[in-house]
C-alpha positions as CSV (number, residue, x, y, z in Angstrom):
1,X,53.3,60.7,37.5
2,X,57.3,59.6,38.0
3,X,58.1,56.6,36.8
4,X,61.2,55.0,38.6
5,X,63.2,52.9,36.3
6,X,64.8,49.9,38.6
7,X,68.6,50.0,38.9
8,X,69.9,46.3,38.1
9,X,73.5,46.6,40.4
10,X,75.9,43.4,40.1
11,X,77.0,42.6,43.5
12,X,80.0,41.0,45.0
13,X,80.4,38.8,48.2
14,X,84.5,38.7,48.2
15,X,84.9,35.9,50.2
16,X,89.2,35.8,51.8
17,X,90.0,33.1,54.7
18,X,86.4,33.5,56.0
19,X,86.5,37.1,55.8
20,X,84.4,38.6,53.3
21,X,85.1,42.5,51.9
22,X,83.4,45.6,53.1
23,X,83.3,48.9,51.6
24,X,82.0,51.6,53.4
25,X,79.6,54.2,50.9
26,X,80.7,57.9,51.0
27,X,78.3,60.0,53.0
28,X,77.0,62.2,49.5
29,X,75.7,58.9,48.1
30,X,72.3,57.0,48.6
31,X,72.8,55.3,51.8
32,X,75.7,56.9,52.1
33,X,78.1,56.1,55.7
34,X,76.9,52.7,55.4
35,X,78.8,49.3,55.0
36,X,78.3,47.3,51.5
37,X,79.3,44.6,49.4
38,X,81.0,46.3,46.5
39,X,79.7,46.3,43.3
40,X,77.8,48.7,40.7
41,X,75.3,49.3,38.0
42,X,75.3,47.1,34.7
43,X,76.0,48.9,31.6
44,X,73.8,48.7,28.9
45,X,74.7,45.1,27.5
46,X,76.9,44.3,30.3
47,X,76.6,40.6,31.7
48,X,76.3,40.4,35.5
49,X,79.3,38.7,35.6
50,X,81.1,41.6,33.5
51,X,80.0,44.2,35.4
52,X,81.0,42.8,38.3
53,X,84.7,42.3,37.4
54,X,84.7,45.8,35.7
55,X,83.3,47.5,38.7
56,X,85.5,45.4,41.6
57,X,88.2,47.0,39.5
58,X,87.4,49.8,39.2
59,X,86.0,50.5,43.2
60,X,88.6,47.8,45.0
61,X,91.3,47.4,42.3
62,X,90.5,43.7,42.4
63,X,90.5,41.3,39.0
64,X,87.9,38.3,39.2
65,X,89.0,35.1,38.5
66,X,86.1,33.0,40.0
67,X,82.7,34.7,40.6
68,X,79.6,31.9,40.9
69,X,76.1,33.4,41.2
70,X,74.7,33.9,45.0
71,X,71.0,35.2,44.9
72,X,69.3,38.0,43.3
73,X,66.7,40.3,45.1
74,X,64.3,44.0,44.0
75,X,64.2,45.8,46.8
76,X,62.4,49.2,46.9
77,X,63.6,52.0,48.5
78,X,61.4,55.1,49.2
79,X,63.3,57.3,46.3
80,X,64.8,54.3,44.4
81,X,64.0,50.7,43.3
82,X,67.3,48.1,42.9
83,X,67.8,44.7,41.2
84,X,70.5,43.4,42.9
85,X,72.5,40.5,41.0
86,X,75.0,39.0,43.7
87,X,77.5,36.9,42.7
88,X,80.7,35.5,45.6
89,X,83.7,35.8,44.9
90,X,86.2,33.0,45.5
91,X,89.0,33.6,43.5
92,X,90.9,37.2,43.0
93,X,94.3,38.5,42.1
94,X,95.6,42.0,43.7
95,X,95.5,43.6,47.0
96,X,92.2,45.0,47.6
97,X,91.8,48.8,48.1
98,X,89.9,52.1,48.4
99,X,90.1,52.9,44.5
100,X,88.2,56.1,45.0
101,X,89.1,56.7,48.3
102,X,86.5,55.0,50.5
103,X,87.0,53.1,53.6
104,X,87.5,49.4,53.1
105,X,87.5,46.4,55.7
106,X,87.5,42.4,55.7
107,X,85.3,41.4,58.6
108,X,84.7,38.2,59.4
109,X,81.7,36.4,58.5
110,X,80.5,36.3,62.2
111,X,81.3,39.9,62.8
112,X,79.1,41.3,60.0
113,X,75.9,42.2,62.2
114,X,77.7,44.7,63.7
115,X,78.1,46.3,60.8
116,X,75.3,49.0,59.5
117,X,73.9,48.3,56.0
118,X,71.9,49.5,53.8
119,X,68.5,47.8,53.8
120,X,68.7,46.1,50.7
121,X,71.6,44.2,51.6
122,X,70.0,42.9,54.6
123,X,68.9,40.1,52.7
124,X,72.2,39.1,51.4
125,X,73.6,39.4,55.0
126,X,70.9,36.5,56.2
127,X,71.4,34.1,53.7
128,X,75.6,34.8,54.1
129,X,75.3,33.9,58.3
130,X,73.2,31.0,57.5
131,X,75.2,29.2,54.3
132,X,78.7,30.3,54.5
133,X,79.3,31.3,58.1
C-alpha cells in the first residue's frame, strides 16, 4: 500500500489594475501546458506567507509587499493530493517575468475562463469571478 503524502503549495492571486497574473506550467510537469496562479511548495518550516514571497521570486522575479490570505482548498488528483494555501497579492515591487522560462500573462479577471487550468485551481477561479471580478 502507497501512501501519498499531501503537498501543502502556497498560492498567489497577483492582482495588477484588474488583471491578475498567469503562468503557464511547462509541458514535463504535473498538469503541465496548463495556466496557473504561481506559487510552490512550503519548505519544511516555511510560513505560507514565506513561501509565497520566496517562490514569486524565485518563478516571476516578483518581491511581496502585501499578500492577505484568500482561501485554502485539498484537492486530490488521481496520482497526487495538494493543500493549496492562496493568498492575493496586492502589493509588489519589479517587473514580473518568466524566471525559468515559462510563459507568463496578466489576463483580465473576466477573461480567465478562457483560460485552461488545472483542476485544482478551479476552485480559486470561482470564488475570483464572484468576489473580485
Amino acid at each position: 500500500m502507497t501512501s501519498n503524502k499531501r503537498v501543502h503549495v502556497a498560492v498567489g492571486v497577483i492582482i495588477r489594475n484588474r488583471q491578475i497574473l498567469l503562468a503557464k506550467r511547462h509541458g514535463h510537469l504535473h498538469q503541465g501546458g496548463k495556466w496557473e496562479f504561481p506559487g510552490g511548495k512550503l519548505e519544511t518550516g516555511e510560513t505560507t506567507a514565506g513561501a509565497l514571497t520566496r517562490e514569486l521570486q524565485e518563478e516571476v522575479g516578483i518581491t511581496v509587499q502585501h499578500a492577505a490570505p484568500f482561501m485554502q482548498l485539498a484537492y486530490d488528483y488521481p496520482d497526487k493530493q495538494v493543500l493549496l494555501d492562496i493568498m492575493t497579492v496586492t502589493a509588489f515591487s519589479g517587473e514580473a517575468y518568466g524566471v525559468e522560462g515559462q510563459q507568463i500573462a496578466w489576463v483580465d479577471i473576466s477573461a480567465l475562463p478562457q483560460y485552461q487550468f488545472p483542476d485544482a485551481n478551479m476552485p480559486i477561479l470561482d470564488k475570483i469571478l464572484k468576489e473580485l471580478q
